[in-house]
mmCIF file of the N, C-alpha and C atoms, coordinates in Angstrom:
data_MODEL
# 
_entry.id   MODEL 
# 
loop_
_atom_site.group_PDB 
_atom_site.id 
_atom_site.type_symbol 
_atom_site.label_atom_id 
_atom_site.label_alt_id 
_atom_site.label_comp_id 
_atom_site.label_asym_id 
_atom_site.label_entity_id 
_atom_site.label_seq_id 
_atom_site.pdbx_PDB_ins_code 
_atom_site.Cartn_x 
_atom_site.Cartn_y 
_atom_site.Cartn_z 
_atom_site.occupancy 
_atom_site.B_iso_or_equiv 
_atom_site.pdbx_formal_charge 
_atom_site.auth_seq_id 
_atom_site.auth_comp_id 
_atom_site.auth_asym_id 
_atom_site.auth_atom_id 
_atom_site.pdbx_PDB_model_num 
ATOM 1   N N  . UNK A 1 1  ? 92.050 111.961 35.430  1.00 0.00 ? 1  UNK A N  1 
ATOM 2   C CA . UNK A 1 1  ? 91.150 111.820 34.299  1.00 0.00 ? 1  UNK A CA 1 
ATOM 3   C C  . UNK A 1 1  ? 90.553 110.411 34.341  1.00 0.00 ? 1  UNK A C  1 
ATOM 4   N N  . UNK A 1 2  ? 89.402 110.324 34.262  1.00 0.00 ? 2  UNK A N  1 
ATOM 5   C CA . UNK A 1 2  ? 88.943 109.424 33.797  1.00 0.00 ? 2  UNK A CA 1 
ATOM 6   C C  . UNK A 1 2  ? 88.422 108.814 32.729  1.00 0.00 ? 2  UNK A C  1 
ATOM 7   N N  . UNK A 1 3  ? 88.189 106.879 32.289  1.00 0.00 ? 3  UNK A N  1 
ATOM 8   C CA . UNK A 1 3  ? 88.037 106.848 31.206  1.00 0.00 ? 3  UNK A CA 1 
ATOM 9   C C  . UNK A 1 3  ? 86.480 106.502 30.958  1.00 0.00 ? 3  UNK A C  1 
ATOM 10  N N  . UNK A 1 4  ? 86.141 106.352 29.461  1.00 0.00 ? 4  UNK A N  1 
ATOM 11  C CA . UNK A 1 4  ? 84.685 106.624 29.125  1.00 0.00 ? 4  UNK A CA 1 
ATOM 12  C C  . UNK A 1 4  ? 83.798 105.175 29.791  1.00 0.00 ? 4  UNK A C  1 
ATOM 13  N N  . UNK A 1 5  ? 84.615 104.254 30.328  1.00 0.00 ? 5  UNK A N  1 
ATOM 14  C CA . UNK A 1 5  ? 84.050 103.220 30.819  1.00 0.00 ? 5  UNK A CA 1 
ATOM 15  C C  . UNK A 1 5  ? 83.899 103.426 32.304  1.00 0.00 ? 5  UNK A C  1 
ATOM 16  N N  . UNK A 1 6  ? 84.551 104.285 33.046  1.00 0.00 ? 6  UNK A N  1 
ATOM 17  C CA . UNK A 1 6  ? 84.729 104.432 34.829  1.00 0.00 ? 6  UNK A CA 1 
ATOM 18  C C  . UNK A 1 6  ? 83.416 105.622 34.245  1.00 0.00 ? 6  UNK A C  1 
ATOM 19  N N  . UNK A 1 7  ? 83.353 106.528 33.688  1.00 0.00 ? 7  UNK A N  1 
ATOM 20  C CA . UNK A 1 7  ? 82.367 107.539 33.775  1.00 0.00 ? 7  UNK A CA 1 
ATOM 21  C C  . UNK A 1 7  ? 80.999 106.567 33.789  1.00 0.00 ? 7  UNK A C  1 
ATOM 22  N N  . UNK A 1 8  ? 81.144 105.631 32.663  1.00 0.00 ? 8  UNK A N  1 
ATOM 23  C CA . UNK A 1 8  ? 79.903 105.052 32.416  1.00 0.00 ? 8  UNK A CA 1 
ATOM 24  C C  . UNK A 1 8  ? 79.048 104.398 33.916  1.00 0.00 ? 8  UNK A C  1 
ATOM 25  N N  . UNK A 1 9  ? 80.378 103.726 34.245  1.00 0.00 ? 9  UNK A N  1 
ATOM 26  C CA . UNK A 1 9  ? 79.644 102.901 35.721  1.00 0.00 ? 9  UNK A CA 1 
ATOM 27  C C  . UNK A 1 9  ? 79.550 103.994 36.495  1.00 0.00 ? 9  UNK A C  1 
ATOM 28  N N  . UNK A 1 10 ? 79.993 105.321 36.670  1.00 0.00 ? 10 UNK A N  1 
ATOM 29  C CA . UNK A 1 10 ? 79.385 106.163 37.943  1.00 0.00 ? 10 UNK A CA 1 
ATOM 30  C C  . UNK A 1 10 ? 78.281 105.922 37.606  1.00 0.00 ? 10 UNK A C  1 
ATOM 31  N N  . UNK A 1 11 ? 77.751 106.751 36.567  1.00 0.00 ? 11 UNK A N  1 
ATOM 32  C CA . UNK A 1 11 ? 76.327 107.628 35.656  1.00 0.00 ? 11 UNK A CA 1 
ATOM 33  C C  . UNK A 1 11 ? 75.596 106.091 36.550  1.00 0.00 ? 11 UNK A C  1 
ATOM 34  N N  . UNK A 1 12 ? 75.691 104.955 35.881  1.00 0.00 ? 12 UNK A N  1 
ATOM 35  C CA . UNK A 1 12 ? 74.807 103.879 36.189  1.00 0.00 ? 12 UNK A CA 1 
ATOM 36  C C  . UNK A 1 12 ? 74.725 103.752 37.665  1.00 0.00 ? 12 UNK A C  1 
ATOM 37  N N  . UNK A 1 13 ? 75.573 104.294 38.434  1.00 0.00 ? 13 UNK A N  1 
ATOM 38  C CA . UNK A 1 13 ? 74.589 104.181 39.898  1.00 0.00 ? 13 UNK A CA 1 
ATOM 39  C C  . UNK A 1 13 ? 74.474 105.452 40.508  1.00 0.00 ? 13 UNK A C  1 
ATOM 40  N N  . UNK A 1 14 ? 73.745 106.631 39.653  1.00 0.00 ? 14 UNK A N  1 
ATOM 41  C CA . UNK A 1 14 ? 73.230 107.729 40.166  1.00 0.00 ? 14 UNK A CA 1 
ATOM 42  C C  . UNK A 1 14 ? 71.460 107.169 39.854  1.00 0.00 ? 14 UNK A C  1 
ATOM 43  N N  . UNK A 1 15 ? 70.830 107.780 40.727  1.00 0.00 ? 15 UNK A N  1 
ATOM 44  C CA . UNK A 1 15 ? 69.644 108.051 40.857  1.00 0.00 ? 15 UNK A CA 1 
ATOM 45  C C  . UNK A 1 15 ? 69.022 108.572 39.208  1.00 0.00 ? 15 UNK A C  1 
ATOM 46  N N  . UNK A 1 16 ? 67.986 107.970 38.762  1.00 0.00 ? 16 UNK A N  1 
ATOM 47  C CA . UNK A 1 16 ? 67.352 108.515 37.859  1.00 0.00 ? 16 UNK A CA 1 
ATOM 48  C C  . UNK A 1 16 ? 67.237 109.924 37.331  1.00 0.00 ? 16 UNK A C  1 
ATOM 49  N N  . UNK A 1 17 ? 66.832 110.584 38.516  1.00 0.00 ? 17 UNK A N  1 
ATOM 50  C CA . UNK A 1 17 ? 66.504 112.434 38.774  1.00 0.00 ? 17 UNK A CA 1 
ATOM 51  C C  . UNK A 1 17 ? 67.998 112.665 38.225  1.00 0.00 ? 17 UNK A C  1 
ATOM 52  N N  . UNK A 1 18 ? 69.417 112.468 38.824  1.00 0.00 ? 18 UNK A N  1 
ATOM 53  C CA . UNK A 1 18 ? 70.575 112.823 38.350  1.00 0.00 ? 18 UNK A CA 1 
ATOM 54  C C  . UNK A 1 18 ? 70.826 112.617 36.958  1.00 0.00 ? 18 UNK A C  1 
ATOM 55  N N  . UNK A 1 19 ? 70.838 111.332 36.218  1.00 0.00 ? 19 UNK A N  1 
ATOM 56  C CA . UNK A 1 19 ? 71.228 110.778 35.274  1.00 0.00 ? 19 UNK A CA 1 
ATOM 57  C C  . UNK A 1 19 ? 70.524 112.013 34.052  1.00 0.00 ? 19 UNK A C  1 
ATOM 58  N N  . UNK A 1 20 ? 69.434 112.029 34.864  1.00 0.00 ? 20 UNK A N  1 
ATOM 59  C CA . UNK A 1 20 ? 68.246 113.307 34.086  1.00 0.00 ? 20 UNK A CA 1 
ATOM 60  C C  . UNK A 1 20 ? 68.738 114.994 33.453  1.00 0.00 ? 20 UNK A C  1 
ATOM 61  N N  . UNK A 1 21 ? 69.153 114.575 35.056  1.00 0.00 ? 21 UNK A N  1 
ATOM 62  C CA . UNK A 1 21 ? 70.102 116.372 35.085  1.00 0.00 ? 21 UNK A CA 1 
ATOM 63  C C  . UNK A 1 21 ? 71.267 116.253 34.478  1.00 0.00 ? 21 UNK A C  1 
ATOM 64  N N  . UNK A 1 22 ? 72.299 115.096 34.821  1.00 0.00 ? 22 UNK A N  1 
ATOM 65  C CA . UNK A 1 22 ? 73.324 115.144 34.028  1.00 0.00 ? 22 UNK A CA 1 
ATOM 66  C C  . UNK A 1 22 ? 72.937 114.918 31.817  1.00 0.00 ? 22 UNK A C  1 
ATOM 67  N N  . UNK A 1 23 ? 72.021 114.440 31.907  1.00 0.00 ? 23 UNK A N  1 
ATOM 68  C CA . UNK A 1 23 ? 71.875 114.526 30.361  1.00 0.00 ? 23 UNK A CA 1 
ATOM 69  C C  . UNK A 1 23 ? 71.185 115.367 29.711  1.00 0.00 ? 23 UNK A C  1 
ATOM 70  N N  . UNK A 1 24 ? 70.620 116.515 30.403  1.00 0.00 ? 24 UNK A N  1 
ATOM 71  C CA . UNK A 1 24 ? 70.051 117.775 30.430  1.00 0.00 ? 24 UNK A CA 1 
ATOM 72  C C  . UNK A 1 24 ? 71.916 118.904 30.310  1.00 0.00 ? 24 UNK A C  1 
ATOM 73  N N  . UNK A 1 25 ? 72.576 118.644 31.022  1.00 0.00 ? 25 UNK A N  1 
ATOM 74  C CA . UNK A 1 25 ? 73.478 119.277 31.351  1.00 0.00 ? 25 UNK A CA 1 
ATOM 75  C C  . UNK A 1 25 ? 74.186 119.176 29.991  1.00 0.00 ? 25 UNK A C  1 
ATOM 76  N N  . UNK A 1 26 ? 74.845 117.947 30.148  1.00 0.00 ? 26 UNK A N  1 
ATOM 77  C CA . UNK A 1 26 ? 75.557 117.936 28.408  1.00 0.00 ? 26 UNK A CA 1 
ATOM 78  C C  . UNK A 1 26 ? 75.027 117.884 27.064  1.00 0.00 ? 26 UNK A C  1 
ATOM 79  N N  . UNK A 1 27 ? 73.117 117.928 27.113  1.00 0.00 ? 27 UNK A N  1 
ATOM 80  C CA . UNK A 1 27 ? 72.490 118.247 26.106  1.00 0.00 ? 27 UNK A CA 1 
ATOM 81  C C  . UNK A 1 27 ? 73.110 119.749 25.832  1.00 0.00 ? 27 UNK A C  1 
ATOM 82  N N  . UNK A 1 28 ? 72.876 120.927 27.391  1.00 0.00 ? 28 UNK A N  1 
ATOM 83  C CA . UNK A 1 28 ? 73.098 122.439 26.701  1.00 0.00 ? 28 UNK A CA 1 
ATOM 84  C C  . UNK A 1 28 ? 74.611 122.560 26.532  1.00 0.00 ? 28 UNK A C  1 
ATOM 85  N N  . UNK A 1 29 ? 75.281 121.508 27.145  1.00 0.00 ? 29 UNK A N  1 
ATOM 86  C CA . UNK A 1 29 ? 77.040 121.817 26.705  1.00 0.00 ? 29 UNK A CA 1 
ATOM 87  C C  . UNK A 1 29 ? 77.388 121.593 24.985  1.00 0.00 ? 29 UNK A C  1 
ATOM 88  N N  . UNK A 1 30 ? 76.429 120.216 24.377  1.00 0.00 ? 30 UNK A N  1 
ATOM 89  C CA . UNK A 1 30 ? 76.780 120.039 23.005  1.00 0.00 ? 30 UNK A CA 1 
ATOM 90  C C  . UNK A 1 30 ? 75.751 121.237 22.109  1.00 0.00 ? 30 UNK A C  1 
ATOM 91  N N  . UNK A 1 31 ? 74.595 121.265 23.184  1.00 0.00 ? 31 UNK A N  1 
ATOM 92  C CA . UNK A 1 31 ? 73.755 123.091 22.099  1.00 0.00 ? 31 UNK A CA 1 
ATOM 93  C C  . UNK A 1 31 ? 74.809 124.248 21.625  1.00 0.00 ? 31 UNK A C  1 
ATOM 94  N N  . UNK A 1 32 ? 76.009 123.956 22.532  1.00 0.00 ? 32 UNK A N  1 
ATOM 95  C CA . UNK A 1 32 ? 76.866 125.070 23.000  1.00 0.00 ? 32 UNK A CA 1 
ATOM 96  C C  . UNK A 1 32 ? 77.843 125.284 22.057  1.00 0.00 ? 32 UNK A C  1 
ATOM 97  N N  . UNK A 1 33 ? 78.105 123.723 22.090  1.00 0.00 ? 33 UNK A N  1 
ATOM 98  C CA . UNK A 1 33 ? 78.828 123.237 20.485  1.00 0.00 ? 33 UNK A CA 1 
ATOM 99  C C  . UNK A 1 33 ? 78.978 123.696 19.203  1.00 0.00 ? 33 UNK A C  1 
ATOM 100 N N  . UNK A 1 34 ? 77.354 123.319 19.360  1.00 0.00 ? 34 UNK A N  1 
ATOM 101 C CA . UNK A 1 34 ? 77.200 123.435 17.943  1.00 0.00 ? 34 UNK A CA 1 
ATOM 102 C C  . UNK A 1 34 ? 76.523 125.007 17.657  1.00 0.00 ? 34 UNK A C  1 
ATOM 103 N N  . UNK A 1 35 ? 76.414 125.856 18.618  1.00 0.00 ? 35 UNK A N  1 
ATOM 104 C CA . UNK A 1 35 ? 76.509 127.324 18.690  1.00 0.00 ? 35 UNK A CA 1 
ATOM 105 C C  . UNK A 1 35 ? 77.739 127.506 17.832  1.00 0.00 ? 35 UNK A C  1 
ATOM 106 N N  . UNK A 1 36 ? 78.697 127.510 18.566  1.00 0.00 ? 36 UNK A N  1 
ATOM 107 C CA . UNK A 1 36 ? 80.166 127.799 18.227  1.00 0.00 ? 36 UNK A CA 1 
ATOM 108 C C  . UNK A 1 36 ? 80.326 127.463 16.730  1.00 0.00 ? 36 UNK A C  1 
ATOM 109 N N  . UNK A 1 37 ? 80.780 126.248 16.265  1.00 0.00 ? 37 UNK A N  1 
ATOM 110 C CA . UNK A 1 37 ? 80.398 125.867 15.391  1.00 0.00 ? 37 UNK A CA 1 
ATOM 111 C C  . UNK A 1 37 ? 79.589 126.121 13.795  1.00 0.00 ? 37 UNK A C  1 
ATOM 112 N N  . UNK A 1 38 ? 78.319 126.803 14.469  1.00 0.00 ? 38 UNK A N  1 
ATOM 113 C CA . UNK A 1 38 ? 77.697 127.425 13.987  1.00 0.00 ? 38 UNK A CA 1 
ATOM 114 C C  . UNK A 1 38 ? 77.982 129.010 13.134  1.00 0.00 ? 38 UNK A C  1 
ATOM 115 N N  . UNK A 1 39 ? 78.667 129.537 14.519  1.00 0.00 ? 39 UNK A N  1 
ATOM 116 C CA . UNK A 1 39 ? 79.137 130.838 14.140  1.00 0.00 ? 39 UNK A CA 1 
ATOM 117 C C  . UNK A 1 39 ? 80.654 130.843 13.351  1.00 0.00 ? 39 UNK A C  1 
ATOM 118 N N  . UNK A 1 40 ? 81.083 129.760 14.013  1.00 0.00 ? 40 UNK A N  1 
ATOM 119 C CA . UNK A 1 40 ? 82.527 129.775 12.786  1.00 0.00 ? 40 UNK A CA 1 
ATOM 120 C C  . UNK A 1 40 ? 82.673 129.707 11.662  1.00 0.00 ? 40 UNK A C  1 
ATOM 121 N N  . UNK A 1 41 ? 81.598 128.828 10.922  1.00 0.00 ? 41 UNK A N  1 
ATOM 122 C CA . UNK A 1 41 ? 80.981 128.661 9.606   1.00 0.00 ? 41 UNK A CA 1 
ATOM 123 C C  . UNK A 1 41 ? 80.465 129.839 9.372   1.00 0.00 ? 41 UNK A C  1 
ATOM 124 N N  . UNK A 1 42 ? 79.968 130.366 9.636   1.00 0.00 ? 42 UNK A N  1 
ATOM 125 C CA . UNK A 1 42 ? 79.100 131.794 9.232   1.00 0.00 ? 42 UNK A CA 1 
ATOM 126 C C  . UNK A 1 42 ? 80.100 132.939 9.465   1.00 0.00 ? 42 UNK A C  1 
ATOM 127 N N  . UNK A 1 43 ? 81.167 133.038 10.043  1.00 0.00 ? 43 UNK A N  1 
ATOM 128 C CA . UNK A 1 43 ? 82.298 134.025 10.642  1.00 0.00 ? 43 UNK A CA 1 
ATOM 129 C C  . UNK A 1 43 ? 83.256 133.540 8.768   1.00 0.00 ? 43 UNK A C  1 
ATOM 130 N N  . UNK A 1 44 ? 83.941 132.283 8.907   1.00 0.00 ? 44 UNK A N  1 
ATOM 131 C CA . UNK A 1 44 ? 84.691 131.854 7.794   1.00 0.00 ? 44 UNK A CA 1 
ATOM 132 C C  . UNK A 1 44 ? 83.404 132.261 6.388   1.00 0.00 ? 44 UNK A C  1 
ATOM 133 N N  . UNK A 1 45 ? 82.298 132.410 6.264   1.00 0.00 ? 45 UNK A N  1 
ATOM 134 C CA . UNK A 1 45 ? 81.716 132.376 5.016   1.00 0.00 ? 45 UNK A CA 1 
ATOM 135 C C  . UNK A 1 45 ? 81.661 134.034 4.545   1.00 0.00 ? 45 UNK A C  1 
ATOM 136 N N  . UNK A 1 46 ? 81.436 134.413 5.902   1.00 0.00 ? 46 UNK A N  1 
ATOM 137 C CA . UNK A 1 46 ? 81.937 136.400 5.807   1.00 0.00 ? 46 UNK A CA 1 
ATOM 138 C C  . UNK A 1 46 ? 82.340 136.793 5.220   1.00 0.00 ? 46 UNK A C  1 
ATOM 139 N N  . UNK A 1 47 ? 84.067 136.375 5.926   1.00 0.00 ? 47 UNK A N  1 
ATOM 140 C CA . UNK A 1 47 ? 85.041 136.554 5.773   1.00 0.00 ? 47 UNK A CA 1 
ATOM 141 C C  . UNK A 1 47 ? 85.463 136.250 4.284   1.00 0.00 ? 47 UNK A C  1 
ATOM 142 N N  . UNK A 1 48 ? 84.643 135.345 3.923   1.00 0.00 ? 48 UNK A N  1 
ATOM 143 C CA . UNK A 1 48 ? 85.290 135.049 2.016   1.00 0.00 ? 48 UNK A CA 1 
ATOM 144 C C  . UNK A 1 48 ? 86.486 133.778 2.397   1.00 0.00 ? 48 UNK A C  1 
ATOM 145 N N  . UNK A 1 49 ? 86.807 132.787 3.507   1.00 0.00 ? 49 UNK A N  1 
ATOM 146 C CA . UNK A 1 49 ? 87.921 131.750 3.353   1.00 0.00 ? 49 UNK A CA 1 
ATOM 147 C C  . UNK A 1 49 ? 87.053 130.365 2.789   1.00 0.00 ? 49 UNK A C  1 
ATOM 148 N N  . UNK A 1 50 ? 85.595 130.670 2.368   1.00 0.00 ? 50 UNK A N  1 
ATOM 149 C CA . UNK A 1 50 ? 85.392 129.450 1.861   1.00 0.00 ? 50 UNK A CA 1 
ATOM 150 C C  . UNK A 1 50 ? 84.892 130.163 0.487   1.00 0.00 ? 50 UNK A C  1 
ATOM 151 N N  . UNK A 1 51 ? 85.070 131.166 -0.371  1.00 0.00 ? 51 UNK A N  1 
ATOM 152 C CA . UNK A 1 51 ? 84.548 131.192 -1.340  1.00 0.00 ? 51 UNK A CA 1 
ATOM 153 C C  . UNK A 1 51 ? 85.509 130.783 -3.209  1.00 0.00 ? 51 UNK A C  1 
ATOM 154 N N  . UNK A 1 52 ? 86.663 129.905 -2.440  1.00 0.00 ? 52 UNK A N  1 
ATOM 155 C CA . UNK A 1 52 ? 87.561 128.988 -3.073  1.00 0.00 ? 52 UNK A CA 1 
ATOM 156 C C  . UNK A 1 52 ? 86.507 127.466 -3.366  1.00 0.00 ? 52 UNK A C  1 
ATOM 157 N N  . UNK A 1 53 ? 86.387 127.423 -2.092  1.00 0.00 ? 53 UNK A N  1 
ATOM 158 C CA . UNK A 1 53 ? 85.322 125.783 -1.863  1.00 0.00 ? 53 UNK A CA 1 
ATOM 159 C C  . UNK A 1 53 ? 83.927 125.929 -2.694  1.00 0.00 ? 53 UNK A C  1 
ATOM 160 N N  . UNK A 1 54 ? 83.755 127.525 -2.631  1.00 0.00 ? 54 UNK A N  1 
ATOM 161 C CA . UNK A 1 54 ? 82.238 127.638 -3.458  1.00 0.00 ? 54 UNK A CA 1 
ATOM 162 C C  . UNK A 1 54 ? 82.509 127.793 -4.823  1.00 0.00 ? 54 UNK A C  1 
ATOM 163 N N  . UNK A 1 55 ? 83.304 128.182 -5.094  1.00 0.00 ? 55 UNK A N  1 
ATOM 164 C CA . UNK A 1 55 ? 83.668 128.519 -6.465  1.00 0.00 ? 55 UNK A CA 1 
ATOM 165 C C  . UNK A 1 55 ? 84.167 126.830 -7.500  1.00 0.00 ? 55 UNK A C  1 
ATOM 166 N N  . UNK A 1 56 ? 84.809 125.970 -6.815  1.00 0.00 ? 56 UNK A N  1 
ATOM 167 C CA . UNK A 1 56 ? 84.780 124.767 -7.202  1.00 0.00 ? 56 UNK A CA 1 
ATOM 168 C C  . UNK A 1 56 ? 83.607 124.057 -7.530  1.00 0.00 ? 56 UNK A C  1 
ATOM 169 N N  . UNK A 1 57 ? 82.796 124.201 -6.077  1.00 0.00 ? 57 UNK A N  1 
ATOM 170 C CA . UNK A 1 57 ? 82.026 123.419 -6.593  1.00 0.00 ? 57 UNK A CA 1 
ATOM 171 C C  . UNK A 1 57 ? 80.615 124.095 -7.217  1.00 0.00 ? 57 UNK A C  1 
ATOM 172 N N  . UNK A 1 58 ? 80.391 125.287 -7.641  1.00 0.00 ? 58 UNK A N  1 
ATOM 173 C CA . UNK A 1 58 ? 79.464 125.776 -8.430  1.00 0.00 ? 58 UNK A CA 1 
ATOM 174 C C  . UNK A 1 58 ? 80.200 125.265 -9.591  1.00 0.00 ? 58 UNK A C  1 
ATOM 175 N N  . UNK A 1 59 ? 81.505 125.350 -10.076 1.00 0.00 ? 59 UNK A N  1 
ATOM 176 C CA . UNK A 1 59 ? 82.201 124.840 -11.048 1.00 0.00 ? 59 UNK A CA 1 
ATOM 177 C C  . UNK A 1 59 ? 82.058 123.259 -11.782 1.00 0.00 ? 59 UNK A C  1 
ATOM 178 N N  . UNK A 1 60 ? 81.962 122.421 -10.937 1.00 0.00 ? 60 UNK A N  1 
ATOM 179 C CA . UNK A 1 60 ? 81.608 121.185 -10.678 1.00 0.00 ? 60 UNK A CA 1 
ATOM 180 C C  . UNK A 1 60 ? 80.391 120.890 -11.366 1.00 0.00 ? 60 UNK A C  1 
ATOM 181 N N  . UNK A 1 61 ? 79.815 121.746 -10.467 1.00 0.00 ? 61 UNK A N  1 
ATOM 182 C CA . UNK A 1 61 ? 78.100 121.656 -10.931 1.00 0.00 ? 61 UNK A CA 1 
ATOM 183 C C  . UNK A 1 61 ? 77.736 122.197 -12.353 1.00 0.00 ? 61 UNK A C  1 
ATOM 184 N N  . UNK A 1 62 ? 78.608 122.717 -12.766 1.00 0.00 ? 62 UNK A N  1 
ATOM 185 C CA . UNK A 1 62 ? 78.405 123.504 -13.887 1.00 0.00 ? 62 UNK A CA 1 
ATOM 186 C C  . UNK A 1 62 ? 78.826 122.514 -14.839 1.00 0.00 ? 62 UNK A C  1 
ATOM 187 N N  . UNK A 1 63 ? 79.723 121.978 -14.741 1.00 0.00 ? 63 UNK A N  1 
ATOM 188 C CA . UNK A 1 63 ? 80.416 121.011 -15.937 1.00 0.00 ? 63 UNK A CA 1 
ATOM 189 C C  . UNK A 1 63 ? 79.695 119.735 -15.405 1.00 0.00 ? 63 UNK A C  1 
ATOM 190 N N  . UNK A 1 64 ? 79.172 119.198 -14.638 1.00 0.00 ? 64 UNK A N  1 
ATOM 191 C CA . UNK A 1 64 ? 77.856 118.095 -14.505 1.00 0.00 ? 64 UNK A CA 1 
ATOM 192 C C  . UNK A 1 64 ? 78.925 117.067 -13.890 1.00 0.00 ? 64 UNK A C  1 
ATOM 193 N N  . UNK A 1 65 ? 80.030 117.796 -13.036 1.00 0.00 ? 65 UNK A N  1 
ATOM 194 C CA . UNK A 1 65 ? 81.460 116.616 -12.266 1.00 0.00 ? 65 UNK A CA 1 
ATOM 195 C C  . UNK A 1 65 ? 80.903 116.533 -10.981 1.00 0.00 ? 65 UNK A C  1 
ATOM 196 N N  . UNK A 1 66 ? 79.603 116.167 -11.087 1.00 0.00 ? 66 UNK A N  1 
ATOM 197 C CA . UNK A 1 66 ? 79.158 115.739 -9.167  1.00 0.00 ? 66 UNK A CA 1 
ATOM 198 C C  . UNK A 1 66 ? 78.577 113.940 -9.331  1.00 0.00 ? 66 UNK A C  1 
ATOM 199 N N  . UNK A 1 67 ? 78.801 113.775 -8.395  1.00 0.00 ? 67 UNK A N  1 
ATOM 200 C CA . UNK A 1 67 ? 77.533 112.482 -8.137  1.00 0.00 ? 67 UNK A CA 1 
ATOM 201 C C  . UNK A 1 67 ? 76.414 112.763 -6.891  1.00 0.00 ? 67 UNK A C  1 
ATOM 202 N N  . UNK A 1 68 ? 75.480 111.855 -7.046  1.00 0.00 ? 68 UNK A N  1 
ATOM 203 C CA . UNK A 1 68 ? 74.485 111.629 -6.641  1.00 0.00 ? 68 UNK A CA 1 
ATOM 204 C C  . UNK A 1 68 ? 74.689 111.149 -5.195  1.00 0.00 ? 68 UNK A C  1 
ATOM 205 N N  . UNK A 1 69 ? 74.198 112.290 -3.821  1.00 0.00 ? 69 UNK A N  1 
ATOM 206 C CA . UNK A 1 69 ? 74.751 112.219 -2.716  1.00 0.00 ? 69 UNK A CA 1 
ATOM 207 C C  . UNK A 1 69 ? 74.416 110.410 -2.227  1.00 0.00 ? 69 UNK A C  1 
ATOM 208 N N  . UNK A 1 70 ? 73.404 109.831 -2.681  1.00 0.00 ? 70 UNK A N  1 
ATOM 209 C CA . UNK A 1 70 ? 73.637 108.067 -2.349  1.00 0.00 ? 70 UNK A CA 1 
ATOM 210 C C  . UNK A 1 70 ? 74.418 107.214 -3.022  1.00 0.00 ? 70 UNK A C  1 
ATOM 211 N N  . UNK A 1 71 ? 75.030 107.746 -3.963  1.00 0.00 ? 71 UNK A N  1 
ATOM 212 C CA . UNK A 1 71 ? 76.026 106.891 -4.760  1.00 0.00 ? 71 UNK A CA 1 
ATOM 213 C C  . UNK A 1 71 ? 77.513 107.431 -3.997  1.00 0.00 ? 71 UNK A C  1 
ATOM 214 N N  . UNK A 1 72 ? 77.694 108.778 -3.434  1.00 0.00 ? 72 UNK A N  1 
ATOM 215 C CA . UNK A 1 72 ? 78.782 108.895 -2.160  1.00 0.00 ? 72 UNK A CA 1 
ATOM 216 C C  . UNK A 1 72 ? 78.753 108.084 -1.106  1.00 0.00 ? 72 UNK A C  1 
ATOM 217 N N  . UNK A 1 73 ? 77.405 108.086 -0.450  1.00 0.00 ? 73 UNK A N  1 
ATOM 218 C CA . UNK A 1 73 ? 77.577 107.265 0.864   1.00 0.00 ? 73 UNK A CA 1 
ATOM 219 C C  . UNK A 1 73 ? 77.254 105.734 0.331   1.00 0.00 ? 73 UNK A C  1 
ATOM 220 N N  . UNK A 1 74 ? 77.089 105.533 -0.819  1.00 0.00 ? 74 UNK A N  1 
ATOM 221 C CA . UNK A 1 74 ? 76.942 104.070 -1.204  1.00 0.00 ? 74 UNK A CA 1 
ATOM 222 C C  . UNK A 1 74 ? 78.988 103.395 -1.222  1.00 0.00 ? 74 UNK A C  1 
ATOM 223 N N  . UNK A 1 75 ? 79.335 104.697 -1.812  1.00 0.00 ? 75 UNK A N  1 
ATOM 224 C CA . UNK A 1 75 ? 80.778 103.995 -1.840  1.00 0.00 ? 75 UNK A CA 1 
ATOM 225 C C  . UNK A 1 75 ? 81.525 104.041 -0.831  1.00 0.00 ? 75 UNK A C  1 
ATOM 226 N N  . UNK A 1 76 ? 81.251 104.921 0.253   1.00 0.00 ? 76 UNK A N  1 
ATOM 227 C CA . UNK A 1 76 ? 82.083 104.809 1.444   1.00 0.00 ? 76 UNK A CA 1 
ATOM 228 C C  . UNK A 1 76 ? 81.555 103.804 2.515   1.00 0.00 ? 76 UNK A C  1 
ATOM 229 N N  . UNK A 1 77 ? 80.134 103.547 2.227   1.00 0.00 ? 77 UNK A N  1 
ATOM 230 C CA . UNK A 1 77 ? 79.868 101.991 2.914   1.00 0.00 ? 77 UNK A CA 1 
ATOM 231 C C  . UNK A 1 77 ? 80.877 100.878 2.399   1.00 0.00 ? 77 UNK A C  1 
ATOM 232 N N  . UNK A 1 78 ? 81.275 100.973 1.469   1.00 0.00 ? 78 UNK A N  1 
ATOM 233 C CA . UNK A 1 78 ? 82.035 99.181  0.888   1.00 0.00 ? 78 UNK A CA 1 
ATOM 234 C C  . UNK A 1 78 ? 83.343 99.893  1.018   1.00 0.00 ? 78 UNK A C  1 
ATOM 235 N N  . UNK A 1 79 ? 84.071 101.032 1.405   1.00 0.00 ? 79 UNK A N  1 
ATOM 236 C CA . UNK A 1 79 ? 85.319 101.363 2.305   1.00 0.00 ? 79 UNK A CA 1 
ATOM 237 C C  . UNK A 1 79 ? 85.143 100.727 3.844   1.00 0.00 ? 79 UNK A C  1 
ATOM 238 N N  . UNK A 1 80 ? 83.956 100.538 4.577   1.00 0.00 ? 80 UNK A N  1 
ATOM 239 C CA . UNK A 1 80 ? 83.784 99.848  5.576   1.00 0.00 ? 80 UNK A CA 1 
ATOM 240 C C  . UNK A 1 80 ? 83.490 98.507  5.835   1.00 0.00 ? 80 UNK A C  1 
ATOM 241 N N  . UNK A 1 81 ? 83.243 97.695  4.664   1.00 0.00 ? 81 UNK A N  1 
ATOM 242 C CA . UNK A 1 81 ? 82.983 96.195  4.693   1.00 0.00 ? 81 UNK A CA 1 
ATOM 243 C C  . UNK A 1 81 ? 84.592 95.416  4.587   1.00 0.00 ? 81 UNK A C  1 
ATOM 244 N N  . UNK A 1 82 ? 84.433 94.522  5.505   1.00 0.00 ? 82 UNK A N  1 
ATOM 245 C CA . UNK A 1 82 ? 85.545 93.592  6.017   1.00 0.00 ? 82 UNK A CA 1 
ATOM 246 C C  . UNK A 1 82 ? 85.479 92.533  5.027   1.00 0.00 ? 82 UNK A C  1 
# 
């Protein structure tokens, strides 16, 4: 196995045309991803194992217990300040 720094220096002395193909290549491997992904969410929403998660938070929404999606990522930025 190798690590993400030995991969890095191959990639950097392949030929342009390669570097091309190789990032063409793991573009359709992560499409592939998020295929999967895709369908598991939609397989689990079927199925009814997230309609606990929907039912909360229509609940939530109903009693006015949400915030404002930039006041979320406003507070988990100052969880990241040193």
């Amino acid at each position: 196995m190798f690590t993400l720094d030995e991969i890095e220096t191959a990639i950097r002395q392949l030929p342009n045309s390669e570097i091309r193909e190789l990032a063409a290549r793991l573009q359709h491997y992560l499409d592939d991803l998020d295929n999967k992904w895709d369908q598991q969410l939609e397989s689990d929403l079927k199925s009814g194992k997230l309609d606990s998660l929907i039912a909360r938070a229509e609940a939530d929404i109903a009693t006015n217990q949400v915030k404002e999606l930039n006041e979320i990522l406003y507070d988990r930025c100052d969880l990241w300040r040193i």
